[in-house]
Rosetta silent file (secondary structure, phi, psi, omega in degrees, C-alpha in Angstrom):
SEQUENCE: XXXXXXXXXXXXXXXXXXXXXXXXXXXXXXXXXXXXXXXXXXXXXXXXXXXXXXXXXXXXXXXXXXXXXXXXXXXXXXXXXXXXXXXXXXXXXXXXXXXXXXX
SCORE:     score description
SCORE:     0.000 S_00000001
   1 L     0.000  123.772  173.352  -10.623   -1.080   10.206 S_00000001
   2 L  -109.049  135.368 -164.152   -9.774    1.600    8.283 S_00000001
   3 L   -98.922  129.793 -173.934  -11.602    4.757    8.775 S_00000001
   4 L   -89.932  -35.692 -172.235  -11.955    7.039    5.200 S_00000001
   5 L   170.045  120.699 -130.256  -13.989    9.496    5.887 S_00000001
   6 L   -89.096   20.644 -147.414  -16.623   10.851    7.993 S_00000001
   7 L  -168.178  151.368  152.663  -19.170   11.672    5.235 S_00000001
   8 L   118.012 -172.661  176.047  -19.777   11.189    1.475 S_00000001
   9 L   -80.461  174.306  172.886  -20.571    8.473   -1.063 S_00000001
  10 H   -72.851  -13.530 -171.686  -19.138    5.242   -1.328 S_00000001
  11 H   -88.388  -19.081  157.668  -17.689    5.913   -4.672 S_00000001
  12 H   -71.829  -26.792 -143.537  -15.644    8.617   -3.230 S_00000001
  13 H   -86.990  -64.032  179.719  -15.122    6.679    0.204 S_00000001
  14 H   -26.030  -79.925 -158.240  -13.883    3.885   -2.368 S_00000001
  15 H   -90.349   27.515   85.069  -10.830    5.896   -4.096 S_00000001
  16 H    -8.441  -88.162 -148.900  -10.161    7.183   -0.450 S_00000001
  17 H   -64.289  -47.907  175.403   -9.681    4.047    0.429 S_00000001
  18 H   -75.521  -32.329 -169.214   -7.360    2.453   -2.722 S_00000001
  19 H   -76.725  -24.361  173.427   -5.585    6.009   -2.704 S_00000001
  20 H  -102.946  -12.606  145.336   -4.697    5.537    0.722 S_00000001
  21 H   -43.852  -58.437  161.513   -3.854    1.838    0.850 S_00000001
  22 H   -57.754  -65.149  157.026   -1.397    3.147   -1.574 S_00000001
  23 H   -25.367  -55.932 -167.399    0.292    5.728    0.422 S_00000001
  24 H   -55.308  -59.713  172.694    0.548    2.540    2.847 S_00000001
  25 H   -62.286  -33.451  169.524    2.217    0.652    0.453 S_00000001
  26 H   -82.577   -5.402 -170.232    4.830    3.473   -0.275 S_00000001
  27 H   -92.430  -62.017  159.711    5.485    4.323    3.324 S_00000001
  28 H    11.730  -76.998  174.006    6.325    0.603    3.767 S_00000001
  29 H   -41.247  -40.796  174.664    8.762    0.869    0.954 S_00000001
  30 H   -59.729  -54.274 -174.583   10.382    3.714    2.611 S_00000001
  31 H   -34.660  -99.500  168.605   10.292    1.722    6.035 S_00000001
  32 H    -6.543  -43.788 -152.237   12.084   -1.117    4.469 S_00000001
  33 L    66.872   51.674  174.448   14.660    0.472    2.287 S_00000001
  34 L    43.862    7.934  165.925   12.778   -0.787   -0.512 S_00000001
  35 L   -71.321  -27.492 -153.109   13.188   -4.400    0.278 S_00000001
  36 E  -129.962  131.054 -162.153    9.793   -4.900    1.547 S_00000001
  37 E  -166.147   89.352  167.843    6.448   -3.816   -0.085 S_00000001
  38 E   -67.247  120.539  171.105    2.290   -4.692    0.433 S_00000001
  39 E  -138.271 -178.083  178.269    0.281   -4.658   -2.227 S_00000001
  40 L    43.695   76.131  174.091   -3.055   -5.803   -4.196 S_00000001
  41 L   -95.025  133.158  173.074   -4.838   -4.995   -0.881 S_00000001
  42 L   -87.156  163.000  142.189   -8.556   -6.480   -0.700 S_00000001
  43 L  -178.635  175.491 -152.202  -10.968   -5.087    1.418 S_00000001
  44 L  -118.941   87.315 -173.459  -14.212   -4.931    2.109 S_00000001
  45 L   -51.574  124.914 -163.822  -16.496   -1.670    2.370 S_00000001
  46 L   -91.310    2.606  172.824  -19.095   -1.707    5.802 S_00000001
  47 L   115.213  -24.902 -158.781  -21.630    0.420    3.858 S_00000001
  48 L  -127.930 -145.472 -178.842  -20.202    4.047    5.748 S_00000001
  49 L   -93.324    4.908 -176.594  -17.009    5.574    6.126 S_00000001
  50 L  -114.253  179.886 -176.548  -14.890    2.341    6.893 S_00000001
  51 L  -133.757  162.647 -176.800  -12.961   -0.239    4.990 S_00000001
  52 L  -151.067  113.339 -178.317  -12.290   -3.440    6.841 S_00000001
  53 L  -107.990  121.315 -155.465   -8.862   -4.554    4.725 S_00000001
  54 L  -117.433   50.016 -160.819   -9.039   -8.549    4.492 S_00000001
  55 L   147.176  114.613 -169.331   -6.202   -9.178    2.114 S_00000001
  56 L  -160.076  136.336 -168.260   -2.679   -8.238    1.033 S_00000001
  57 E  -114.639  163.116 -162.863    0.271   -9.478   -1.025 S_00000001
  58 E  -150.039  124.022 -162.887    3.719   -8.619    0.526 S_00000001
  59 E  -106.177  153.350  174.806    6.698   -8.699   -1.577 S_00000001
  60 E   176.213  155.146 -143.167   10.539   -8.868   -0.397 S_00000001
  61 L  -127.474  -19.780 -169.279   14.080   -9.839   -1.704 S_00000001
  62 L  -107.627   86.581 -175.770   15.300  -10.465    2.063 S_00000001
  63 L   -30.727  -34.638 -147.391   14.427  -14.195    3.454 S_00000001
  64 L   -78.520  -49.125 -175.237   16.334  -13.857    6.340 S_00000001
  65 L   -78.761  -35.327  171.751   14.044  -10.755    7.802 S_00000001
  66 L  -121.885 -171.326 -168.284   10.725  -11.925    7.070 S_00000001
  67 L   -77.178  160.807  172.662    8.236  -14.931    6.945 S_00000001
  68 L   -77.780  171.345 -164.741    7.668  -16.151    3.751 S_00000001
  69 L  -137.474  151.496 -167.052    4.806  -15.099    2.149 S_00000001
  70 L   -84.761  -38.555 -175.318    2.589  -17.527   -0.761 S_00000001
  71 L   -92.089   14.138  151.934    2.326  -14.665   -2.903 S_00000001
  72 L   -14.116   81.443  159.556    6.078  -13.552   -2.813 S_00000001
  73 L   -94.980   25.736  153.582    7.605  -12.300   -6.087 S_00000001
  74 H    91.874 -144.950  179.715   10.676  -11.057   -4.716 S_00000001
  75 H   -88.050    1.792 -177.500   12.845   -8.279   -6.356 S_00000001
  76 H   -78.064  -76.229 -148.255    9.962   -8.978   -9.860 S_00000001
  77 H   -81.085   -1.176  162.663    6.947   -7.545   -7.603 S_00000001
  78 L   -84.094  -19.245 -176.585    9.155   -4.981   -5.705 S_00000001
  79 H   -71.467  -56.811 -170.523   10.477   -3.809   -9.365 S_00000001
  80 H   -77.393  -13.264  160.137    6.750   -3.526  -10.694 S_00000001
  81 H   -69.376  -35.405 -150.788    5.352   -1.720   -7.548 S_00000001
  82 H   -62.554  -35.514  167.942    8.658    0.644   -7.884 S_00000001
  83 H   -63.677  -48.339 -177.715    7.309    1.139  -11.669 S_00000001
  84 H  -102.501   -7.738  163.169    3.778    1.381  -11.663 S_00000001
  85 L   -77.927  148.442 -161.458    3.133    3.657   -8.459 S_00000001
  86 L  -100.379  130.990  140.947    1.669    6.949   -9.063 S_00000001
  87 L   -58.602  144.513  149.080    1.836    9.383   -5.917 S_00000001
  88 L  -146.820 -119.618 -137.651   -1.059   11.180   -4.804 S_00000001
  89 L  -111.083    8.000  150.007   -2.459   13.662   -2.731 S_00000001
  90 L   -69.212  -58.957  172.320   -2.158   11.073    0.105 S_00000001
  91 L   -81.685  -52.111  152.265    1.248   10.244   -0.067 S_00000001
  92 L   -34.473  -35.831  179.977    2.183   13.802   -0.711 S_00000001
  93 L   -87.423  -13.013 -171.498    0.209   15.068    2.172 S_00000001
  94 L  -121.778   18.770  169.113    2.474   12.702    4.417 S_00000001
  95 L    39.737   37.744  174.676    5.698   14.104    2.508 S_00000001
  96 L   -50.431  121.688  161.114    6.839   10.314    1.753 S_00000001
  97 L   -35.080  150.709 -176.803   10.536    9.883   -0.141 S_00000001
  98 L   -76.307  159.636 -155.795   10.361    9.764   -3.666 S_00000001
  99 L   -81.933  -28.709 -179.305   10.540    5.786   -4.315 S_00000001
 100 L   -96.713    8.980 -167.088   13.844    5.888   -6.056 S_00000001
 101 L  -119.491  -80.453 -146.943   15.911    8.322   -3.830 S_00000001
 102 L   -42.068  125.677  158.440   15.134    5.212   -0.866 S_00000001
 103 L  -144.144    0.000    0.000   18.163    2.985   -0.225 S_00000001
């Protein structure tokens, strides 16, 4: 359960909730050394301030360290998160490496 925030609408609690699922996904990346990556996270709003995240695709170039995964694209879907994430005020606020300085 992820908790967004202890107040507000859902349409902010929503973009909480994707903005910090991202942040998730880049501190991963760091974690890894860019090998490793979650993304296209589902979840499921309770109506309040939580997110209950049911769903995730997890990308990675190294076989030998992790399970395989159905949705795998490899070094394709770690190159296209590496492309298309934006920082925000999430990932900024936790003073993550920039995605391309990680090796």
């Amino acid at each position: 359960m992820l908790k967004v925030m202890p107040e507000g609408d859902q349409q902010n609690n929503n973009l909480l909730v994707t903005q910090t699922l991202a942040a998730f996904s880049h501190f991963v990346w760091v974690v890894k050394k860019g090998h490793t990556v979650h993304t296209g996270f589902s979840y499921m709003p309770d109506g309040t301030n939580n997110a209950l995240v049911v769903g995730a695709t997890t990308h990675h170039d190294r076989d030998e360290d992790e399970a395989p995964f159905p949705r795998n694209e490899g070094a394709a879907g770690l190159k296209d998160f590496k492309d298309m994430h934006v920082c925000n005020h999430v990932c900024k606020g936790l003073e993550l490496q920039e995605l391309d300085t990680v090796s």
